[in-house]
N, C-alpha and C positions, 0 to 999 in steps of 0.2 A: 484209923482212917486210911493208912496204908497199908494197911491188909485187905480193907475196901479196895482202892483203886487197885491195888495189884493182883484182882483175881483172877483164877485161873479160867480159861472160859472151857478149856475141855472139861476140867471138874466142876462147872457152874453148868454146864447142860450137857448130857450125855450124846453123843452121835445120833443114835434113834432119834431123842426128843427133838433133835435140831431138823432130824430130815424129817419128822412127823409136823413141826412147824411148816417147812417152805412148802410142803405138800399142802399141808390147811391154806396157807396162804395163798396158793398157786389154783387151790381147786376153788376156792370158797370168793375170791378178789371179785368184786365187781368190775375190775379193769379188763379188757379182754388182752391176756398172758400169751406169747408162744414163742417157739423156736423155728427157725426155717434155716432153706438151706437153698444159697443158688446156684441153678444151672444155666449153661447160657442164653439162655432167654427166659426162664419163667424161674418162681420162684415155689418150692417143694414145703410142707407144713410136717414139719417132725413131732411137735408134741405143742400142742394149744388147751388153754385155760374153759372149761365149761361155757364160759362167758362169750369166749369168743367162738367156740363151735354155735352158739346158739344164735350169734352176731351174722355165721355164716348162714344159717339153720339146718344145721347137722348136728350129730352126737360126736364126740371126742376121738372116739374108734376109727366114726366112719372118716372124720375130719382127717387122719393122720395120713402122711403117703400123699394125701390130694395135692395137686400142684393150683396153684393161683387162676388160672386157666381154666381147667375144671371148672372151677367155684365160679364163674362168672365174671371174675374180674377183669376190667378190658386192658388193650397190649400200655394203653396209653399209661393208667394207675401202674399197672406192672412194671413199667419203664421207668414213673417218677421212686416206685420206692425202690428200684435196683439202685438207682443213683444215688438215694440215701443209706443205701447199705455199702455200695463201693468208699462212700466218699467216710463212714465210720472207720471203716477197714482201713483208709488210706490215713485218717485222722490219728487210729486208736482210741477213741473216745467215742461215747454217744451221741447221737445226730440228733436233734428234735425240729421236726415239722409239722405244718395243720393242713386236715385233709379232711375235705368234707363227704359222708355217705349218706344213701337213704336208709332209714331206721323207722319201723312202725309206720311209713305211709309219709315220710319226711323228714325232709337233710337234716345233720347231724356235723356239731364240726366238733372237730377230736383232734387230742392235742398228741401228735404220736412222738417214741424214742423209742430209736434200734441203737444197737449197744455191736461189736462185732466179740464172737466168742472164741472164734479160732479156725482152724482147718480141721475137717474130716479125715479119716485112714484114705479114702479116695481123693483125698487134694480140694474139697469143695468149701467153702468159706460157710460159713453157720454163723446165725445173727439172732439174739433176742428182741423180740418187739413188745412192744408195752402203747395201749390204746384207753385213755383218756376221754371220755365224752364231755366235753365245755362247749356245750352246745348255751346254756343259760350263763355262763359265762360270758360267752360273745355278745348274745343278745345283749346283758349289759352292757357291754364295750361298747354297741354299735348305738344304744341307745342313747349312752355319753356322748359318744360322738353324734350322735343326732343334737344332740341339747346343745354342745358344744359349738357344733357348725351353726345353729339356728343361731345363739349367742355372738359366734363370731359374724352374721350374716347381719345380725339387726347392728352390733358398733360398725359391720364396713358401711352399710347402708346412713347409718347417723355420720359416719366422717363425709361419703357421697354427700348427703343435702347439706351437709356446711361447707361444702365445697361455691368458690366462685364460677365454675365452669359448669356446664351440663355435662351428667354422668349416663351412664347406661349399663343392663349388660343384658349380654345374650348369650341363647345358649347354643353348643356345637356347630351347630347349620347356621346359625346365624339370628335367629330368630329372637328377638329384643323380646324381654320380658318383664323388665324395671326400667324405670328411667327418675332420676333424683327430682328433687323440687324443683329446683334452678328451671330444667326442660318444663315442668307445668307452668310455672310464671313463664318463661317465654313464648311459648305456645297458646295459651292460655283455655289448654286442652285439659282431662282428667284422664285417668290410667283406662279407663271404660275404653275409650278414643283411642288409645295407641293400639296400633297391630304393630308397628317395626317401625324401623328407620326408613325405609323405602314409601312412607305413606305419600302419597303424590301431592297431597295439600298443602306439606310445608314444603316441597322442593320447587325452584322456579322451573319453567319448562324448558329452555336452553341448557339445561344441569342434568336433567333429571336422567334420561339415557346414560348416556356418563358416568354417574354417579351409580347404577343399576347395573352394567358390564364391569365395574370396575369392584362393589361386592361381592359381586354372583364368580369371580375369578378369588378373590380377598379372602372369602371365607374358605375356600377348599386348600389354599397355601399351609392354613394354620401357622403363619409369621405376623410379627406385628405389622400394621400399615398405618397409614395416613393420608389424607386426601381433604386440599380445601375445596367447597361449594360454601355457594347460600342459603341458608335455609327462612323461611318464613315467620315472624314475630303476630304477636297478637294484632297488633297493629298495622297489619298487613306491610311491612316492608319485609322488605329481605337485608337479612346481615350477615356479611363471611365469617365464618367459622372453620379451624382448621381442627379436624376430625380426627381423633389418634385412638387406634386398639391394640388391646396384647390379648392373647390369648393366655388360659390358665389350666394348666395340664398336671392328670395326677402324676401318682407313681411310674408309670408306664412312659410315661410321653403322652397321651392320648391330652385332646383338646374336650374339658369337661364346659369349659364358657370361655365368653369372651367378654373384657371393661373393657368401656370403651368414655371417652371424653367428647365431648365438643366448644372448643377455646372462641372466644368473638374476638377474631382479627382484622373487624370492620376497619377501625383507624389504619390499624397497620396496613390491609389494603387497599385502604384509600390512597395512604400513602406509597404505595409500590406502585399503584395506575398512577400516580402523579409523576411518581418517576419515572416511567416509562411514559407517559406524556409527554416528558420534556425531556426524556433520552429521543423518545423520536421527532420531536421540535426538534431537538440536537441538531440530531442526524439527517434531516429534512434541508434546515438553515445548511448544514456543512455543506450536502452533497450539491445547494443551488451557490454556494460561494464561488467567485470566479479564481480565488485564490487559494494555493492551498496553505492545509491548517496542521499545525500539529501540535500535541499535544507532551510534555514528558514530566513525570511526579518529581515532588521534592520531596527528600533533597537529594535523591540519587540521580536525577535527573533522567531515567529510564521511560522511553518513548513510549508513549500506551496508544495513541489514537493518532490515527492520518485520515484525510478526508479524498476522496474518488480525483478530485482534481494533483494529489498526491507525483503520478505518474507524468502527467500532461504537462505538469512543470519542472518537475525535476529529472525525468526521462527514467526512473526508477520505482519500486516501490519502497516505503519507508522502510529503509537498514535496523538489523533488529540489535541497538543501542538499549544495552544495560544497565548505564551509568554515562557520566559525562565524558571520560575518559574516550567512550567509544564512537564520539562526535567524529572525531580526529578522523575517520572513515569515507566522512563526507568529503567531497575532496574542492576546495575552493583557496582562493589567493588574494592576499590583500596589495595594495596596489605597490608595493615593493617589489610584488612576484614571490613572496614566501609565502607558504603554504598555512593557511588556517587549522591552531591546534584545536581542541577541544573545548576549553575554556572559551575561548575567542567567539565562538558560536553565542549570536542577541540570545536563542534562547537559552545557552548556559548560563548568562549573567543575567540574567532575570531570575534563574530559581535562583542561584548562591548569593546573588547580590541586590535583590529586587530592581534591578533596572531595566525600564522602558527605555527600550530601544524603536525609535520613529525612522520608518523607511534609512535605513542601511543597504545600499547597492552593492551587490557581493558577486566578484569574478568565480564562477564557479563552472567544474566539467560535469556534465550532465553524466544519468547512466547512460545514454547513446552516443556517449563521445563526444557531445556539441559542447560549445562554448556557451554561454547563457550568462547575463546579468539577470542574478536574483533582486530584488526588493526584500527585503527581511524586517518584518515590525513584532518586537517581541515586550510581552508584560509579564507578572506574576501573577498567580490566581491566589487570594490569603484568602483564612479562613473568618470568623468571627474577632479572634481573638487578634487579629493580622499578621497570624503568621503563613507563611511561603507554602502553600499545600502540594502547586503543580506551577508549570508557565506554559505560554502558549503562543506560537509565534504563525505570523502568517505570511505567505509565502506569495510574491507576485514575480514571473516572467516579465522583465520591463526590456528585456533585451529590444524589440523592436520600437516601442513607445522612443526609448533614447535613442534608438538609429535615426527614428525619424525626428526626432528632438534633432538633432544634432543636425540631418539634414535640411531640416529649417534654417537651423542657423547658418548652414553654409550655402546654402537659399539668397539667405537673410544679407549675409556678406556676400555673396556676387551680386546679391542685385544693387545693395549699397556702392559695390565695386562698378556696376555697371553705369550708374546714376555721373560716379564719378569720370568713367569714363565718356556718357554721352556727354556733360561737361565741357568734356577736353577735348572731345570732340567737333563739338560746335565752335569751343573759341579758335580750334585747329581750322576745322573748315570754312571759319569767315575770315580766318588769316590768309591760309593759302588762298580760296577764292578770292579776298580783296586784293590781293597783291596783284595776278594777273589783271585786273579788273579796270583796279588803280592806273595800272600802267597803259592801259588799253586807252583809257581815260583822257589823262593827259595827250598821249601822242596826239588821240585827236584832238583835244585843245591848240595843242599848237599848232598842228596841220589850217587846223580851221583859222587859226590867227594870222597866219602866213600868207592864206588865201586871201583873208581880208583885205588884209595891210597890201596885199598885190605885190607880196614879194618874190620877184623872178627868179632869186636866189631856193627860195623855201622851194619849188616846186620842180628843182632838176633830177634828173633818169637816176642819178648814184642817190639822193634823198629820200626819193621816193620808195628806189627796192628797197635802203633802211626801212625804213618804216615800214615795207609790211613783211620784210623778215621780222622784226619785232613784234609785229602787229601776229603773224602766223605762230610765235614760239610763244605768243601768252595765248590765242586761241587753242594751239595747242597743250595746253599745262591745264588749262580750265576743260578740255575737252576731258581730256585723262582722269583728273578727281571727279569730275558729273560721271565719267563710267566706271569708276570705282566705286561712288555711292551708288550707281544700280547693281552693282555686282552682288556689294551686300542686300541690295534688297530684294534680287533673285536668291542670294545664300539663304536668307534668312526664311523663304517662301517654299524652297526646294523647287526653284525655278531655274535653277542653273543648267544649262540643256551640253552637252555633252553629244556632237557630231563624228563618229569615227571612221575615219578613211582608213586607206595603207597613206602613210607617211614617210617617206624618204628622212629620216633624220641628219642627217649629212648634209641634205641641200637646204634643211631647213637653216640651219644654224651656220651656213655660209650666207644664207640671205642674212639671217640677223645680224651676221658679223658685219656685212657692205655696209647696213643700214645706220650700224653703230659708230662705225671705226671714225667719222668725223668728229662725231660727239666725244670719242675718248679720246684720240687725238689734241684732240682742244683742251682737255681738262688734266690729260697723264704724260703726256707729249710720245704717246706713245697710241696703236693702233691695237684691239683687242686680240689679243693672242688667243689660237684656236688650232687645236691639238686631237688628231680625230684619228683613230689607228683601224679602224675597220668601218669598211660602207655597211649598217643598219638599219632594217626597215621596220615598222609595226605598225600596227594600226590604233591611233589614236587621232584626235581633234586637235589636225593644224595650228587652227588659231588662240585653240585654249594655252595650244603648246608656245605659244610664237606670244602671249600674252604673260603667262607665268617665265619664260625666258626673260623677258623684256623688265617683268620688274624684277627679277634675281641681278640682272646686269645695271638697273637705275637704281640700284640700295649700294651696289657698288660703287658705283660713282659718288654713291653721296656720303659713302664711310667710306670710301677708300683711302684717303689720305692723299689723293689727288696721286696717287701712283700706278701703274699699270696691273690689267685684270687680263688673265688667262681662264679658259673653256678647254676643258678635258671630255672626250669620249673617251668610254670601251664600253668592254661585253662581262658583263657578270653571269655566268649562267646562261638563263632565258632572262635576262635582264640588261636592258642598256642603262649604265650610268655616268649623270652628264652632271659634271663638278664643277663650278662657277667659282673661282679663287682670285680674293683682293689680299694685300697688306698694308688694311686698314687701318682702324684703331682695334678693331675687334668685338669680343662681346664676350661682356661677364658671365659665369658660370650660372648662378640663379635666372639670369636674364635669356637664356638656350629654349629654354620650354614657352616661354612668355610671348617671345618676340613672334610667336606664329599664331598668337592671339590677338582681336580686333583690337584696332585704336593702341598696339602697345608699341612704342617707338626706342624699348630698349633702355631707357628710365634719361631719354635726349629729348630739350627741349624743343619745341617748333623755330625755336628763336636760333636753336644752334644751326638745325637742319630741318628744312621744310619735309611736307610730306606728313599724309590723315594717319600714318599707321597702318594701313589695309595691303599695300602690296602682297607682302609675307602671308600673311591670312587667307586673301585670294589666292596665292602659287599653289596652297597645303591643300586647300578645297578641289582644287584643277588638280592636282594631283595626285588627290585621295579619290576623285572621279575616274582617273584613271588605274585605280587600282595601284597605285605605286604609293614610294614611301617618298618623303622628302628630309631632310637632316641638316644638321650645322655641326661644324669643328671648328674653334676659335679658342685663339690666345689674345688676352687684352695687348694691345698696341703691336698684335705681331700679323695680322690678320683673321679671315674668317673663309671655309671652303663650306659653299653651299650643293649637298648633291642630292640629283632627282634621279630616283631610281622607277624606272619607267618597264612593266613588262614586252618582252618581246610577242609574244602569243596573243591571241583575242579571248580575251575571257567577259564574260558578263556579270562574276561573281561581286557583291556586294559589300563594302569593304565597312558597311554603318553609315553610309551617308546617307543623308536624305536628301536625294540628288534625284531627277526625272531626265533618263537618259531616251535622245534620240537614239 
């Protein structure tokens, strides 16, 4: 046996008989045999097989030398088998690929191998080819694969109708050529009936354009798409469906068909227009809310929705808050004046903590700068199960609501205060009026009794002027309060008339001092002291002047402490000011601003010292008609300096009164 395997093969076949084989084999092969050799562009035929000269249809002779060219063959063929000859060359090994030619009147596929042999004495690469006809070959292949794709065509088609969805498919262009069971039971159409998916019977007419721009672009992309419409059921309604294709591509890339689905997402549509119904109810209710609303999830507490009135009330738009933490941004103060963290926000403690929060008044700085009391009413939103999903807080401007709240209440209380004081006023003014009244009363009682009686005594020259100097100082005491009470009820009508002259101030106030000095004299034991450094004129109303003097110097007397009152001129400016100074009892600090209000007598009873309260009220009114200011400086038990500061110029400017000036 090893002498068998280890024969010698030069003494097992002689050289001759070996080259007298590959010659038989070479000439005799139904394979078509050759040798070539390339130049740069075509390819040269050095020595080819019978077979293949006949392939050419040539003789062997004639074949030899011919370049590829020659023989017909185009640059295209030439080019693919240089590349399979370079690419052996570059391998070292034999290349095999299928090329198909026409043979007897029709194609031919042939299974080729170039082999690379070497270089030529001129440097030229030389290749053997070997030419295969598996033309019956293929055909079986192809016919496998016909059986095979049919096979595979009827299970896709069986998994298609057991499918719950409508299937389809189409081919290249688009054009529908199956469609599964599922689409005949809803259509309640047969295969005869369909042309395509574009058939206008089942599409509603509101879709149908649409649905036709939106293929006619779909099928030339060759990408998958999808598109819901509705399509039409046997029963003539329409039901959504959301449409999904892929395209199916050979070897190449190239689009051979298209599956395609169609899903029934009636419910599910139904329920997204439901949602969007009541997103825009939503958003309809928000934007007529007069308050605004906002919205932020739990439990990050991150702001997702504000409503149009957002801005209106808060002078910004909603800060974009990521969490709770970012509240802190908002910028508001709780009534200590320390500034509100983040947590502290109704609507943080509603998501973290589920608390409703009911109208909370919140000092807060707008984005515009302003001050603003917020309203803040905040809840949680839970879900099924009650847990915290979002909160949501609503937001009111009540800044003005509580201005005017508050100014009700201070309404509320002066007029209460007022009540109290016409009150005190009436028991004031039936006191002062009965006192003169009273006394007026009497004298003549006794006057008249005296006369009776015929007493000679009762009716002599010194009795007489008594009595009607007494009779004259309660006429006049009653004259004064009745023009007090009209004063006020030209104050109160803006019927207070204001006459202006040029006034000599100087002579004025020496007249008032003659007029007075007996009455202070009597009460101070002294004569009013008047203190006058420069002659000043201006133009104002005498009498108003000679009236607000008159009661600045009768308050004196009646809080003076029965001690003597000085009158000070000068010049401020354009301003004359005339300062009326007792060392009274004085006047309390809270009581400075009061005492120039009606009926207020300084918290002194009538009982202490007579007198409605009006003087003061009246001097401020005459005063502030005349554009000037009038003031107090007082120390309890140490005195009080009253001054009227009067301009020297004429002006007509309007200081808020509601005065009707001559």
């Amino acid at each position: 046996m090893e002498d068998i395997l280890s024969f010698d093969k030069e003494h097992f076949f002689s050289q001759s008989d070996a080259q007298k084989a590959m010659d038989s084999f070479f000439q005799d092969s139904p394979l078509m045999l050759g040798i070539v050799e390339l130049t740069s562009n075509d390819i040269i035929h050095l020595s080819d097989n019978p077979a293949s000269a006949k392939f050419f249809g040539t003789t062997q002779s004639a074949l030899r030398g011919k370049s590829a060219s020659s023989l017909g063959v185009t640059p295209e063929v030439i080019a693919e088998w240089t590349y399979h000859y370079h690419e052996s060359q570059r391998l070292n090994q034999p290349v095999k690929f299928r090329q198909m030619f026409p043979n007897a009147g029709k194609m031919h596929s042939y299974q080729v191998t170039v082999s690379f042999l070497g270089m030529s004495h001129q440097g030229k690469p030389r290749f053997s080819y070997l030419l295969e006809d598996i033309t019956k070959i293929v055909e079986e292949e192809n016919q496998r694969m016909i059986r095979d794709k049919e096979k595979d065509e009827k299970q896709f088609q069986m998994l298609a109708n057991a499918m719950t969805q409508m299937a389809w498919m189409a081919n290249a262009d688009g054009n529908i050529f199956w469609f599964n069971n599922r689409w005949y039971e809803f259509t309640g159409t047969t295969p005869e009936e369909m042309k395509g998916l574009l058939n206008r019977k089942f599409h509603h007419p509101d879709y149908y354009e649409m649905v036709r721009d939106f293929l006619s672009e779909a099928w030339e992309k060759n990408e998958p798409w999808e598109l819901t419409f509705p399509l039409k059921g046997k029963d003539g309604t329409f039901r959504w469906f959301l449409t999904r294709a892929v395209p199916i591509k050979d070897n190449n890339g190239n689009v051979i068909r298209w599956f395609g689905t169609n899903t029934d997402i009636t419910e599910q549509q139904n329920l997204i227009n439901e949602i969007e119904f009541q997103k825009s109810r939503f958003e309809t209710v928000m934007k007529q809310m007069p308050a605004a609303v906002i919205i932020g999830e739990a439990p990050s507490g991150k702001l997702i929705f504000a409503n149009d009135k957002m801005h209106e009330v808060w002078g910004h738009e909603m800060l974009p808050s990521e969490d709770i933490s970012q509240y802190s941004e908002w910028i508001a103060f709780h009534p200590d004046g320390t500034r509100y963290q983040g947590e502290d926000w109704p609507l943080a403690r509603s998501i973290k903590y589920g608390e409703i929060v009911d109208s909370e008044d919140t000092d807060v700085l707008r984005g515009d700068g302003k001050r603003a009391i917020i309203r803040l009413s905040s809840a949680p939103v839970r879900d099924r199960n009650g847990h915290i999903v979002a909160g949501v807080v609503i937001c009111q401007d009540v800044t003005e609501s509580i201005q005017t709240h508050n100014s009700l209440l201070e309404s509320e209380t002066r007029l209460k205060e007022a009540v109290v004081a016409r009150d005190e006023f009436l028991s004031i003014a039936s006191h002062e009026l009965k006192t003169p009244l009273t006394s007026l009363i009497l004298n003549g009682q006794m006057l008249k009794k005296q006369i009776i009686s015929d007493e000679k005594v009762a009716l002599t020259r010194e009795k007489v002027e008594k009595f009607v100097d007494h009779s004259n100082k309660q006429t006049s005491r009653l004259s004064r309060l009745i023009d007090d009470m009209l004063e006020i009820s030209r104050l109160r009508t803006g019927k207070l008339s204001v006459e202006k002259t040029e006034v000599n101030l100087n002579e004025l106030l020496i007249d008032l001092k003659l007029r007075f000095d007996e009455l202070f004299l009597e009460n101070t034991g002294e004569e009013l002291h008047l203190s006058i450094k420069e002659d000043l004129t201006g133009w104002w109303d005498r009498l108003r002047l000679e009236q607000t003097f008159a009661n600045l110097l009768t308050n004196a007397l009646k809080y003076g402490n029965k001690k003597p009152v000085s009158i000070t001129v000068e010049r401020e400016n354009d301003f004359a000011v005339i300062s009326f100074i007792d060392r009274g009892i004085g006047i309390k600090e809270e009581n400075k601003e009061k005492i120039f209000q009606r009926f207020e007598r300084a918290g002194i009873s009538a009982n202490e010292i007579s007198g409605m309260g009006l003087g003061l009220y009246i001097a401020k009114q005459i005063v502030l008609a005349h554009e000037g200011v009038i003031a107090v400086e007082s120390q309890i038990n140490e005195g009080s300096k009253f001054s009227v500061k009067l301009p020297l110029k004429d002006t007509t400017k309007s200081l808020g009164v509601d005065l009707q000036q001559k």
